[in-house]
C-alpha positions in Angstrom: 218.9 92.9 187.0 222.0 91.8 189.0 223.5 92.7 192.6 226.8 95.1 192.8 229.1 92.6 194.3 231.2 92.0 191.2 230.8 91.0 187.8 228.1 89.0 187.2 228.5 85.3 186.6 227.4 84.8 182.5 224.4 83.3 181.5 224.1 80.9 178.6 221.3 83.7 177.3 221.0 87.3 178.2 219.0 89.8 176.1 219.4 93.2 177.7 215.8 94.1 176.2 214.1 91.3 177.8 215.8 90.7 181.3 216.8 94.3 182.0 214.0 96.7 180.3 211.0 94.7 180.5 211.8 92.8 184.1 212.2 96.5 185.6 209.1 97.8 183.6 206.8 94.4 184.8 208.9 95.4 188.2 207.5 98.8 188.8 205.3 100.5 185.6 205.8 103.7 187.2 209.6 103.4 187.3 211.2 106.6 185.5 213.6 105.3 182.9 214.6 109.1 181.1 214.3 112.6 181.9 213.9 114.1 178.9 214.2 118.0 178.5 214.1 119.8 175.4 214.4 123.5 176.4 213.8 125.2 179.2 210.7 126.6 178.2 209.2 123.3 178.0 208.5 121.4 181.4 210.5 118.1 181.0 209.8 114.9 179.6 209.5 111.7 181.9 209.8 108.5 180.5 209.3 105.1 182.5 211.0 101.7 181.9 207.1 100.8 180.3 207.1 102.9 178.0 210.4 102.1 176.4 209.5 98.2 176.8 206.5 98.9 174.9 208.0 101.4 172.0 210.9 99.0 172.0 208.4 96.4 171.1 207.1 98.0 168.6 210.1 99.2 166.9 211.2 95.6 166.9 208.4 95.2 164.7 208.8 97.5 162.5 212.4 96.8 161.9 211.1 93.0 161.1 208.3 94.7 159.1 211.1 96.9 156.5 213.4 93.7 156.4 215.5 93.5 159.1 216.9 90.1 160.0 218.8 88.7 163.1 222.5 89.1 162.5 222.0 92.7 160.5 223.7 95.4 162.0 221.8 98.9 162.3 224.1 102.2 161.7 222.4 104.7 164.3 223.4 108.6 163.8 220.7 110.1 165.9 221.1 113.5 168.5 219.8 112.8 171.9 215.9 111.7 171.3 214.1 109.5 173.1 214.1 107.6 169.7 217.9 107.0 170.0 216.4 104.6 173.1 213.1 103.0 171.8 215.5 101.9 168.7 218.9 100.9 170.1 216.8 98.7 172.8 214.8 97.2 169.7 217.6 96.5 167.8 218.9 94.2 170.8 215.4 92.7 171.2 216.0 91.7 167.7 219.1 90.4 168.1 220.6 92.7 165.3 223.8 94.4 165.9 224.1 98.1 167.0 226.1 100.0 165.1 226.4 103.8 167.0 227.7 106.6 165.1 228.8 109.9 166.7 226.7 113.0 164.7 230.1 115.1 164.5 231.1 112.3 161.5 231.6 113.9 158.3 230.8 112.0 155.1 233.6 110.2 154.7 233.8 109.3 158.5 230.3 107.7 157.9 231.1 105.8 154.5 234.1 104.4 156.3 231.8 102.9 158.8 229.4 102.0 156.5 231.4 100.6 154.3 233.1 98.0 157.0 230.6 96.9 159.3 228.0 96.4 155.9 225.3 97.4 157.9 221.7 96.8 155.7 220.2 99.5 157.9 220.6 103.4 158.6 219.0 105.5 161.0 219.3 109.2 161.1 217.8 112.4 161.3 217.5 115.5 159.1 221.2 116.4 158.8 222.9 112.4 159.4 220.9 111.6 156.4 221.7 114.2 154.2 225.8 113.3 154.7 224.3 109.8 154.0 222.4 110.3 150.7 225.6 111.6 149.1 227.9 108.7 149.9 224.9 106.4 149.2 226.1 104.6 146.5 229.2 103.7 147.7 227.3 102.3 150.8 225.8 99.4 148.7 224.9 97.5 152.2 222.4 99.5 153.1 218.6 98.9 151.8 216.7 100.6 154.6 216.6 104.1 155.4 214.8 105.3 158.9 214.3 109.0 159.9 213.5 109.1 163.6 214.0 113.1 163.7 212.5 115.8 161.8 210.5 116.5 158.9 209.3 113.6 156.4 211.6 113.6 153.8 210.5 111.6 150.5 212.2 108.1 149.8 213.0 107.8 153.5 210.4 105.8 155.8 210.0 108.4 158.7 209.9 106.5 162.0 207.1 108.4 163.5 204.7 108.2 161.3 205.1 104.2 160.9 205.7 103.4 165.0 202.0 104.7 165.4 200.6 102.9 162.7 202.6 99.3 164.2 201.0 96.6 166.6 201.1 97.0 170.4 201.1 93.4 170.8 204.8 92.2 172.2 206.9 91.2 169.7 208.0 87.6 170.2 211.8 87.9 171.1 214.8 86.6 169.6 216.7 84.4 172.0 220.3 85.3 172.2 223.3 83.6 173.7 225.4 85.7 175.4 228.1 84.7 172.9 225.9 86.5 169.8 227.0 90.0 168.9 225.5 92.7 169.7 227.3 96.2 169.6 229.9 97.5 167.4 231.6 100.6 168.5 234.3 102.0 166.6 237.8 103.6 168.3 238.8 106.7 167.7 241.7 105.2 165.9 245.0 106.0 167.7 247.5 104.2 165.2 245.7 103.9 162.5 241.7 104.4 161.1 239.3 103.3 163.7 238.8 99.8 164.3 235.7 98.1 164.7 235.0 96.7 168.3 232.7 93.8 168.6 230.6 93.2 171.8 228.8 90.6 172.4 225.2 90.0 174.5 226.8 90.3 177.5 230.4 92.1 177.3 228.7 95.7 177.9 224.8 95.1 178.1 225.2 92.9 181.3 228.9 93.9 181.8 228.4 98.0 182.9 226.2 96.8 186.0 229.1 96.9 187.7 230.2 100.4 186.3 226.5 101.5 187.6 226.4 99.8 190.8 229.6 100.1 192.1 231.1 103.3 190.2 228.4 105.6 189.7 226.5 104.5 192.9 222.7 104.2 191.0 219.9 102.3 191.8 216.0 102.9 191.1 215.5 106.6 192.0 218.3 108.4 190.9 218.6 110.5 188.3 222.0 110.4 186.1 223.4 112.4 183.5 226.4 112.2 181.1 227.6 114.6 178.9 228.9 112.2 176.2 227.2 112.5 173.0 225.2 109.2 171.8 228.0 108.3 169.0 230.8 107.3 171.8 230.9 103.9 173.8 231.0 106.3 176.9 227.4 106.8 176.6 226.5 103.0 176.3 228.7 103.1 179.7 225.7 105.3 181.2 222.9 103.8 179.3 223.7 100.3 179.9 224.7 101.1 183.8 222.0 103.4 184.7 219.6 100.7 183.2 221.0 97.5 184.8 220.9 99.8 188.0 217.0 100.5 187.5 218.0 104.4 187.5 217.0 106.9 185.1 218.7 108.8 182.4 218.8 112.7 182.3 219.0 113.5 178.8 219.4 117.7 177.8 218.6 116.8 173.6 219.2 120.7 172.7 222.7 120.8 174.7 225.0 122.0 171.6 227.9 123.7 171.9 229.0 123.2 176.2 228.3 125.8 178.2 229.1 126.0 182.3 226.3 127.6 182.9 223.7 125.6 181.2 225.3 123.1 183.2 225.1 124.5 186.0 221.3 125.9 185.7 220.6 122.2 184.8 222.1 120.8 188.0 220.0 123.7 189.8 216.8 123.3 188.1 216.0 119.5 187.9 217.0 116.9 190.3 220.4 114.9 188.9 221.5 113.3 191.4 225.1 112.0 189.0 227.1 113.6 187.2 229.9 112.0 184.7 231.6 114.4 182.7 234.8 114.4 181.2 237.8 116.5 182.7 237.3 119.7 180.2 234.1 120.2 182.0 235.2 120.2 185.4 238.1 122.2 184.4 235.5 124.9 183.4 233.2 124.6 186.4 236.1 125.2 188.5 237.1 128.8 187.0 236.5 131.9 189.3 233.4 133.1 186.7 231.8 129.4 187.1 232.7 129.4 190.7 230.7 133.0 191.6 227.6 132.0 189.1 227.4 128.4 191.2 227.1 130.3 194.5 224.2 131.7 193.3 222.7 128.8 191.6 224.0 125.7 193.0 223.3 122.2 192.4 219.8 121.1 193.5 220.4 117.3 194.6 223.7 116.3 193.5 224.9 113.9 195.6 228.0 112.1 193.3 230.0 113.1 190.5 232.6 110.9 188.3 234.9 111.8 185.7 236.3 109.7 182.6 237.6 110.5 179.2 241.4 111.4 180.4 243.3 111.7 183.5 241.8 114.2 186.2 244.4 116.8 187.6 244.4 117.2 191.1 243.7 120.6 191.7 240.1 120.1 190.1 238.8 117.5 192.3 240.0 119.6 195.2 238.4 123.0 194.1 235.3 121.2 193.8 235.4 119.1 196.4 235.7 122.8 198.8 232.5 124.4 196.3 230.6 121.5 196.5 231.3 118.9 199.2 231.7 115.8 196.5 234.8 114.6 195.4 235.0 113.7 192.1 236.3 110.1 191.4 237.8 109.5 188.7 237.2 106.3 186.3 239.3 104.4 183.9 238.0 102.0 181.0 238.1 101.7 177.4 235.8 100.7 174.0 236.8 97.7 174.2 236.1 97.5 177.9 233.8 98.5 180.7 234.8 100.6 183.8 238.0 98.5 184.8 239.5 100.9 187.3 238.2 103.7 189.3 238.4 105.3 192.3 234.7 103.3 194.7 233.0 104.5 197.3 234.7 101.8 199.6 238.2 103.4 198.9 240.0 106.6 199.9 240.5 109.3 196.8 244.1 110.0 195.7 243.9 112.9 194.3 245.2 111.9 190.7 245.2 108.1 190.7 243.2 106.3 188.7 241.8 104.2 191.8 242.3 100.6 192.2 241.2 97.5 189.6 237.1 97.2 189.8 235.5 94.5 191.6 236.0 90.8 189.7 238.6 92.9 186.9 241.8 91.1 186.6 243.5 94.0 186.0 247.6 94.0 186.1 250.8 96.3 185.2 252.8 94.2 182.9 256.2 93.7 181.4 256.7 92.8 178.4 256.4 89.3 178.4 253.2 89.9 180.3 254.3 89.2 184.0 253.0 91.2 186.2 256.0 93.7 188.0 256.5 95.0 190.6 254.5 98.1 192.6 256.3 101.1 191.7 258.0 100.1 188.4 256.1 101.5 185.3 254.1 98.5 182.4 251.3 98.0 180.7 247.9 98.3 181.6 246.3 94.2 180.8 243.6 92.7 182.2 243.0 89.2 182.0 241.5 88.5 178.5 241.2 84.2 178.1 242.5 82.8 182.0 244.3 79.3 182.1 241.6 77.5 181.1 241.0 79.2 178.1 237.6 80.8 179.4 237.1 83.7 177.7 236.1 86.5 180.1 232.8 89.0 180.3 234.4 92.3 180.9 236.6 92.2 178.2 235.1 92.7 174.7 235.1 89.7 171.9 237.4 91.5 169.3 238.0 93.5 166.8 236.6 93.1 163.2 238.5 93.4 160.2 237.4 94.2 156.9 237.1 90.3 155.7 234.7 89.7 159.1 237.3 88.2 160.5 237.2 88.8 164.4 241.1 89.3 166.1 242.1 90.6 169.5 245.1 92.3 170.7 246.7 89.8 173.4 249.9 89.1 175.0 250.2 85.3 176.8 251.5 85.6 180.3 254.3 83.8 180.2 256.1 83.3 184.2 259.9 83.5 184.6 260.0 79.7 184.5 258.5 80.1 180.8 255.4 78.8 181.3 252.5 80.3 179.6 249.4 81.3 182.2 246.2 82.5 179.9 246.7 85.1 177.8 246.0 89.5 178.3 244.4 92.2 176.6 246.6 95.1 176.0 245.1 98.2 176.6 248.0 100.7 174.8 248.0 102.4 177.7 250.8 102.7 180.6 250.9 102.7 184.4 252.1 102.2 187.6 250.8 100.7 191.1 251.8 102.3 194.1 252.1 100.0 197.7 248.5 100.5 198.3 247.3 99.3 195.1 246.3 102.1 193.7 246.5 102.8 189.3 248.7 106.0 188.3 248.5 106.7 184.4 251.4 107.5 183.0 251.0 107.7 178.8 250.2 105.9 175.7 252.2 103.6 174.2 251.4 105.1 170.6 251.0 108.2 169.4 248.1 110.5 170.3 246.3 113.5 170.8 243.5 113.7 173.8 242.1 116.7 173.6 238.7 117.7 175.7 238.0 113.9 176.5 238.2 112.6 172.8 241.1 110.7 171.6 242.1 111.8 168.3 244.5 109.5 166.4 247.2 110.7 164.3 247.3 108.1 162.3 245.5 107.8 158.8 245.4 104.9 156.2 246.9 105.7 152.9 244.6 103.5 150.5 241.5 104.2 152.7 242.2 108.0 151.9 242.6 107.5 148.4 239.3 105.7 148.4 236.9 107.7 150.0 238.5 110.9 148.3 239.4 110.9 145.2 240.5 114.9 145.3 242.7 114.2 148.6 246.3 113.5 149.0 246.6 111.2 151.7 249.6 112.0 154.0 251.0 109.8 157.4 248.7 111.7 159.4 244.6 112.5 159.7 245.1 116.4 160.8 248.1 117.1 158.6 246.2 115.2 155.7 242.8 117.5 155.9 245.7 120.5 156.1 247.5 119.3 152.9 244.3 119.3 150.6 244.2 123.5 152.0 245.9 125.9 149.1 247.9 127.4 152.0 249.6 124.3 153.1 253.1 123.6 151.8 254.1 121.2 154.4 252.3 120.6 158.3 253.3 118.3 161.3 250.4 118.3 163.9 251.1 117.6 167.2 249.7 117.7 170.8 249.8 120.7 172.8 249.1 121.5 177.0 246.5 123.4 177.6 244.9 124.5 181.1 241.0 124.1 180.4 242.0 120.9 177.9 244.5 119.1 178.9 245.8 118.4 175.6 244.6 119.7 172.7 246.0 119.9 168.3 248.3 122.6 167.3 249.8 122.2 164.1 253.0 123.5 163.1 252.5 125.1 159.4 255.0 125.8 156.7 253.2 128.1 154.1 253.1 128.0 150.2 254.9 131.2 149.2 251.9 132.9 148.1 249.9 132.7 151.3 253.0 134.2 153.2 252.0 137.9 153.0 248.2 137.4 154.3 246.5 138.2 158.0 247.8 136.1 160.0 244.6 135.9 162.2 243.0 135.4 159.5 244.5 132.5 157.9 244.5 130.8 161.7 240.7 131.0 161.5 240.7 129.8 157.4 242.2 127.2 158.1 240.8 125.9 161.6 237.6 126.4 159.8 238.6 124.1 156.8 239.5 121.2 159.3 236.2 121.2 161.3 234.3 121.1 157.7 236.8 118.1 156.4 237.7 116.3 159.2 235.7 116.6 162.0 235.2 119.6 164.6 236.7 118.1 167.8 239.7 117.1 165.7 240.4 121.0 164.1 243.9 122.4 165.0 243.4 124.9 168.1 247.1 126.0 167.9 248.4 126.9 164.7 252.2 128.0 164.5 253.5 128.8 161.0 257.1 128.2 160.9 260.1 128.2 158.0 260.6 124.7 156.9 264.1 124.9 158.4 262.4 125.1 162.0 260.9 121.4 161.3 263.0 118.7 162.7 263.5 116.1 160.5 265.6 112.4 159.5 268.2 112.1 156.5 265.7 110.7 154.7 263.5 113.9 155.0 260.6 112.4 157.2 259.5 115.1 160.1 260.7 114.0 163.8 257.5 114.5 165.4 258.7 113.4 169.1 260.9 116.6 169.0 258.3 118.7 168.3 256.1 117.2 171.2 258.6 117.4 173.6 259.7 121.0 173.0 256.0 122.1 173.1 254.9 120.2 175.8 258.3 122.0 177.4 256.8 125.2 176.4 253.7 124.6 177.4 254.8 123.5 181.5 256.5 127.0 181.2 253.5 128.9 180.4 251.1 127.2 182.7 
């Protein structure tokens, strides 16, 4: 437990089980930790920073029990259970590495990960462990299988069933050092596959107090929910903030498909006090048909709302700001990062900045010898990865991991105008500028990249991985066009990003059809083929435009490669018209 002043100095040990779950639990053992809600026939479930000391005791021993040994790394694909909780906090008790896998991750998705950070253990329920058990032998890593959802399922040890049957008595901790890993989350691979990012004990366990505290505004009491599904380091933003924060976590585990008004009877029926939901969302609650069912049925005890995943347009915040009286302030931070911008309670919101650098961030625009410029003139997002004494620094995470376990890190030195090198920056990919009031304004990537409804879908795919993991796929420059190629219909595809006014962004795909596909339904083939993606790729990342075109209408080089920056610009041109 730390104040909100800034980032928190960093201890020479720090076990986010220990000094975070069980200090609030010896605290207060009434403290609510979760809201859990099922349905809404159901009265909700509440859950108190004791009992998730105590289960997470208890799953610590049963994960010592089946084998598990400090260092292993656990592969979670769980939905939204308390059991996603009781684990994860176990698993850091342990002082094995988390491994978090979204549940949209199709077999191949899940083998990948699997496969590179060689975790021994998997937890899942019913339908993550049926994609498992037909990639298992090419997972040799793993030796333990754990079901913590559903029905018992023969040669899987069912977690239920053993928690009851394990000692209450506390398990005897591991001792970390902040320095020992303790996450992995993987990106969602913008130039390339996903990379693995390492955190250590500290990087975003003791880190996101800050993106509780100061961004999010929690403290024992409140209630906060987040619409990010368990898989994506957005939700170890909330869990790890909330937590640190001594707040609790609302948690909807049947939410599905979105829906504005589930959200919105949510908000009405039990007492969230925060909301943090990406900019899709808001764009939806802020539609006449939202607007008219909210005046009927609004929020209960909302009090603060935040927004991450992409820019926030303008128009939004103000909308709701006039149906609501909150303005929504807008965050900015990254996998490999906590919250390091965002627009606090201490400043004044600009409608479409990103805020100002977070409290203790060294956050700078840079050039490209990593000076920082000027306000006004447009560089690179960096904050301050290993300063001039070579001290590595908390809110930054420790690297990424390759394939050999080797751990590297994307940096550029700082080197002055008189040459001389000043510590060294992490890049985030991402551009901006600073206005004369030190405020952030995001201007792009620097690679190539879709962001559609808050997820970032790369366009970028690995040729040998793809030959690899399928051996019936032929493995083009890009993830969407290669899941399009393997369809009968496909002659030829270039996938690019699209405007769209609920989205933002979101894939359209520009199609040149085999010649015996040409005379079929139209609607129908859209729908074929959008189908095909969400079963072979994954369903965020299915085109939601499709255009078929002649293979004359595709700009391309001499050497017959497909100019993909003309066909952005002329349909994000096309798409400003239409909006």
């Amino acid at each position: 437990m730390v104040t909100p002043s800034a980032l928190p100095a960093v201890p020479l040990f720090f076990n986010f089980a220990v000094d975070v779950v069980d200090k609030w639990a010896s605290t207060d053992a009434r403290l609510r930790a979760m809201q859990f809600v099922k349905d809404n026939n159901s009265p909700p479930l509440n859950l108190t920073y004791a009992y998730f000391s105590q289960r997470s005791h208890q799953a610590a021993h049963l994960l010592q029990k089946l084998g598990a040994k400090k260092g292993d790394r656990v592969f979670v694909m769980l939905s939204r259970v308390p059991a996603w909780w009781e684990i994860a906090t176990a698993t850091i008790r342990c002082g094995l590495v988390l491994c978090p896998c979204t549940t949209l991750a199709v077999e191949k998705d899940i083998e990948f990960r699997l496969v590179n950070t060689q975790a021994t253990v998997f937890v899942g329920d019913t339908d993550s462990i049926e994609k498992f058990l037909r990639i298992r032998a090419r997972c040799p890593s793993v030796k333990i299988v754990l079901k913590a959802d559903g029905l018992s399922q023969r040669g899987v040890v069912q977690y239920q069933d053993e928690i009851d049957r394990i000692s209450r008595h506390p398990f005897k901790d591991v001792k970390t050092k902040s320095s020992d890993p303790a996450l992995i989350y993987f990106t969602s691979g913008t130039t390339g596959l996903p990379k693995m990012v390492l955190h250590n004990q500290v990087s975003y366990p003791l880190g996101h107090a800050i993106t509780g505290m100061r961004w999010l505004l929690l403290k024992p009491g409140k209630l906060y929910w987040n619409l990010s599904e368990q898989g994506w380091a957005k939700a170890a933003w909330s869990w790890f903030g909330a937590w640190n924060a001594g707040a609790a976590l609302f948690i909807d585990g049947n939410m599905g498909a979105f829906s504005a008004q589930r959200l919105l009877d949510h908000l009405h029926r039990y007492s969230i006090t925060t909301l943090c939901a990406p900019p899709t969302v808001y764009r939806q609650l802020v539609v006449p048909s939202a607007i008219e069912y909210m005046t009927k049925n609004m929020p209960r005890c909302l009090e603060h709302c935040t927004g991450a995943g992409e820019p926030l347009n303008a128009e939004v915040i103000k909308i709701w700001s006039e149906k609501t009286g909150i303005e929504i302030r807008d965050g900015y931070g990254q996998t490999e990062t906590v919250l390091v911008a965002g627009n606090f309670a201490d400043n004044k919101v600009k409608l479409g900045s990103m805020g100002k650098p977070a409290p203790g961030v060294p956050l700078e625009i840079v050039d490209d010898n990593g000076w920082p410029i000027a306000d006004g003139l447009e560089g690179d997002i960096a904050i301050k990865a290993v300063d001039e004494n070579g001290d590595q620094l908390m809110c930054i995470y420790v690297g990424y991991i390759t394939k050999d376990n080797v751990v590297t890190r994307k940096t550029r030195p700082c080197i002055s105008p008189e040459g001389e090198t000043r510590g060294q920056w992490h890049l985030t990919g991402d551009r901006a500028y600073r206005d004369t009031d030190g405020y952030l304004w995001f201007v792009g990537r620097d690679d190539d990249v879709i962001n559609a409804s808050g997820y970032r879908i790369g366009m970028f795919i690995h040729v040998e991985y793809m030959a690899r993991v399928s051996l019936n796929s032929k493995p083009g420059p890009f993830e969407v066009e290669s899941t399009l190629k393997e369809h009968p219909a496909v002659k030829e595809s270039a996938v690019v990003s699209s405007p769209d006014p609920i989205r933002g962004d979101v894939v359209k795909a520009f199609i040149v059809l085999n010649s015996n596909y040409t005379n079929r339904s139209t609607k129908q083939l859209i729908v074929e083929l959008q189908e095909f993606c969400k079963r072979a790729a994954a369903p965020y990342k299915y085109p939601r435009k499709i255009q078929f075109v002649s293979e004359a209408f595709l700009p391309k080089t001499i050497s017959g490669k497909i100019k993909r920056s003309e066909l952005r610009k002329l349909e994000a041109q096309n798409g400003l018209e239409k909006l």
